[in-house]
N, C-alpha and C positions, 0 to 999 in steps of 0.2 A: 718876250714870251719866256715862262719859264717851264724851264726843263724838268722834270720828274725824275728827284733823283732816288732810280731803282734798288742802290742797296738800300736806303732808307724805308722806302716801301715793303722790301720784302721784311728788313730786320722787324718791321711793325706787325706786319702780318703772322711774321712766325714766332715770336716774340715768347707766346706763352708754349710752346711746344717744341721749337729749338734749342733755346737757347738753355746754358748751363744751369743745373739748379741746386743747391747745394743741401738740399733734403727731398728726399720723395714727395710728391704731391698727388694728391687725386685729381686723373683727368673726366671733365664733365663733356661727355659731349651733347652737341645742340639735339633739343628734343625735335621730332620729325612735326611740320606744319602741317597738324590737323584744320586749319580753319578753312580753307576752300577747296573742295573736289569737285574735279567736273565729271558731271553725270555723261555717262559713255550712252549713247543709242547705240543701241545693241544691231542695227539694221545696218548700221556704220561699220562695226566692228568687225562683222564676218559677211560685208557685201562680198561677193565673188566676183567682183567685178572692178575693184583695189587692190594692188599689193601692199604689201605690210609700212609700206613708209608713204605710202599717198592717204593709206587711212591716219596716220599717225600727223603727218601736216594736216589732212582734215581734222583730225580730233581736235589738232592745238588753234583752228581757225574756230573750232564750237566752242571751246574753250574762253580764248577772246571775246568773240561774242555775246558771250553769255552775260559776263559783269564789265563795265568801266566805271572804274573807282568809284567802287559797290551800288553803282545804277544797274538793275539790271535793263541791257536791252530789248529794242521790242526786233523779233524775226527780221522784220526788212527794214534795219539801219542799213547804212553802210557805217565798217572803221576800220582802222587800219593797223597796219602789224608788219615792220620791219622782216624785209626776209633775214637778213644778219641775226637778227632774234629769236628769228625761229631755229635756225642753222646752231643757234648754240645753245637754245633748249632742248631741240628732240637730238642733239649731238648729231646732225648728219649737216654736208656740205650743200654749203647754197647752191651749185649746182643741180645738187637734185633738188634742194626746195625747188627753185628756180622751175623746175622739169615736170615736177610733183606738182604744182601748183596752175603748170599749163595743161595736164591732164586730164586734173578739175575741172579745169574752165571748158576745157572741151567737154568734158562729159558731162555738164552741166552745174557740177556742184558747187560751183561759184560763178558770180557775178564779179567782175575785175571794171570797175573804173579811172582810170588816170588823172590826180590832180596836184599838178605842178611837179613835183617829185617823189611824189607818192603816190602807190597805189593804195586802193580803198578796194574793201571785199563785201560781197553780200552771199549769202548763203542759201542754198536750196537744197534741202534734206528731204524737202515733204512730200512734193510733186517731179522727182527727180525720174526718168524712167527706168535707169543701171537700178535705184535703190527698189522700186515697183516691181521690176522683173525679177530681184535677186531674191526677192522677199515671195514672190512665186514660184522660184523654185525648190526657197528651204521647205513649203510647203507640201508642195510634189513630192520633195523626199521623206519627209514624216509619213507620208501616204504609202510609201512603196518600198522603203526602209523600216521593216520590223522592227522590233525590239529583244533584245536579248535574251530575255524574260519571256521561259516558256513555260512556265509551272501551271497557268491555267489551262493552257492548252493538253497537256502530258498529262497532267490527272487524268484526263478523260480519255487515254488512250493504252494499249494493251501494252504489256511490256516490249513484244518484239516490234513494234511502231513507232518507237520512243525514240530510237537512234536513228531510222531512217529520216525521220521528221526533222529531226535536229540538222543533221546533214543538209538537208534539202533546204533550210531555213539558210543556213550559215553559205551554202554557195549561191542562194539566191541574194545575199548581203554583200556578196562580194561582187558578184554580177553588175550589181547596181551602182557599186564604187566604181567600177574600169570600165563603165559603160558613160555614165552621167558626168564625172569629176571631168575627165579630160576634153566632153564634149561641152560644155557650159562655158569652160574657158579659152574655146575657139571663138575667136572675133568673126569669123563668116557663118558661127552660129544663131553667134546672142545678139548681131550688132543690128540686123534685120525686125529682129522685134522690140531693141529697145527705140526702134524709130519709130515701131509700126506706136507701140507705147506712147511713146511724145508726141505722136499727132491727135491720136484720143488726147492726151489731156490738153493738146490745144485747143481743141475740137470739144472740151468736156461742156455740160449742162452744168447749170448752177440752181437746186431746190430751193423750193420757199425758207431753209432755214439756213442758205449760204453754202451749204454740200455740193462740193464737185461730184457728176455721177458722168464717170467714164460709158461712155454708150458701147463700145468693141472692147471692150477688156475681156470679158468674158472668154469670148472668142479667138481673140487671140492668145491667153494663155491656154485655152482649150488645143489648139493648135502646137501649143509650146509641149505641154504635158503627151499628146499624141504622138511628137517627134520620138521624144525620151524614150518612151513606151516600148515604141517600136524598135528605139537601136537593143533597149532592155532585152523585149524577146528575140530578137536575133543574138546577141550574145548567151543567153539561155541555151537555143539549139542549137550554137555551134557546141557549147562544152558539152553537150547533151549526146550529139552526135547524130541529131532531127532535122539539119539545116538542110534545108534543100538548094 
C-alpha cells in the first residue's frame, strides 16, 4: 500500500498561492457554482417545530433527492447519503447529524431503511403533521398579527385617535408575540395535536381526482386557533389590569 506523501500533496495544492514568485501576479479566484440550487420549501424553512440545524440536515436530504446525476427523482425513491457527507457539508458533527437525523425520523420527516451498511432515506414533506400544524399556525398569526401599516386606518380618524390607536395596535403585537411564540414551542402543547393530525391523515378520504380530504382538520385546528385565543386575551387583561 502506498502511503500519501503529504508534503507533496500539500506543496501541489498550494503551489499557485504559496509558493515564491518572483513578479506579482493576478490572483483569479474560482467563480461561485451557479449551476444547481436547491429550491428551499418555504414550509421547511421556518417549521416551528425544527431547530435551525435539523432544518439544514433536512434541507441537504431535499436537496439529494431532488437530482442523482442529473435524473431527477420521483418523491417516493428511496437514496442514500453518507452521514460523514453530510457532517462536512453543512460543517456540523456527525453527532448531531446522527441526532438530527433521528429526530426526523421520529417526527416523521423521513423514512430510514437499512441495507447492508447503508442507510437509505425517503422523504415526507407533504402529508407530514409538525409541517400541517406549523403551516396552521403561521396562519393564525397573519390573522391576529396586524400589520405595521396604519395609514388606511388613520386617515379616517381624528387627530387625538391617531396615537391612542397606534398604541393599542403595537401592544396588542406584542401581546401576541409573549403569548403564541413560547406557547407553540411547548411539546405538551403542539405534540397533542400533531397526533390528533396524523390520525386524520391516516384516517384521510381519497376524491375522485386522487385529493386527500382530511375529514377533522377543520376541527381541530379550530380547536388549536381557540386555545391561542384565549392565552391572547388573558394576557390582554392582565396588562390591561381587567384580569379577573
Amino acid at each position: 500500500m502506498k502511503l500519501t506523501d503529504w508534503n507533496e500533496l500539500h506543496s501541489g495544492l498550494f503551489k499557485n498561492t504559496c509558493a515564491e514568485q518572483l513578479e506579482e501576479e493576478v490572483t483569479y479566484l474560482h467563480e461561485v457554482d451557479t449551476t444547481f440550487y436547491a429550491k428551499v420549501p418555504q414550509e421547511i424553512r421556518r417549521c416551528f417545530f425544527l431547530d435551525g440545524n435539523a432544518v439544514n440536515v433536512l434541507l441537504e436530504l431535499v436537496s439529494w433527492r431532488m437530482l442523482d446525476s442529473g435524473r431527477k427523482r420521483e418523491v417516493t425513491e428511496w437514496f442514500a447519503i453518507n452521514q460523514q457527507v453530510m457532517a462536512l457539508y453543512l460543517g456540523l458533527s456527525e453527532n448531531t447529524i446522527c441526532s438530527k437525523l433521528k429526530e426526523l425520523q421520529k417526527k416523521q420527516f423521513i423514512e430510514v431503511q437499512r441495507r447492508g451498511r447503508r442507510n437509505f432515506y425517503r422523504l415526507n414533506t407533504t402529508l407530514n403533521p409538525y409541517l400541517v400544524l406549523s403551516e396552521a399556525l403561521h396562519a393564525f398569526l397573519r390573522h391576529v398579527y396586524s400589520k405595521s401599516n396604519y395609514d388606511v386606518v388613520l386617515e379616517q380618524m381624528e387627530d387625538l385617535d391617531k396615537e391612542a390607536y397606534r398604541e393599542k395596535q403595537d401592544l396588542f403585537r406584542e401581546v401576541v408575540a409573549m403569548a403564541v411564540l413560547p406557547t407553540i414551542r411547548n411539546k405538551d402543547f403542539y405534540q397533542p395535536y400533531a397526533r390528533r393530525i396524523q390520525e386524520d391523515i391516516r384516517n384521510a378520504a381519497v376524491d375522485e381526482t386522487g385529493m386527500l380530504s382530511l375529514v377533522n382538520y377543520h376541527s381541530i385546528i379550530l380547536g388549536l386557533c381557540t386555545e391561542l385565543s384565549d392565552k391572547i386575551e388573558r394576557r390582554v387583561r392582565l396588562l390591561d389590569g381587567t384580569a379577573s
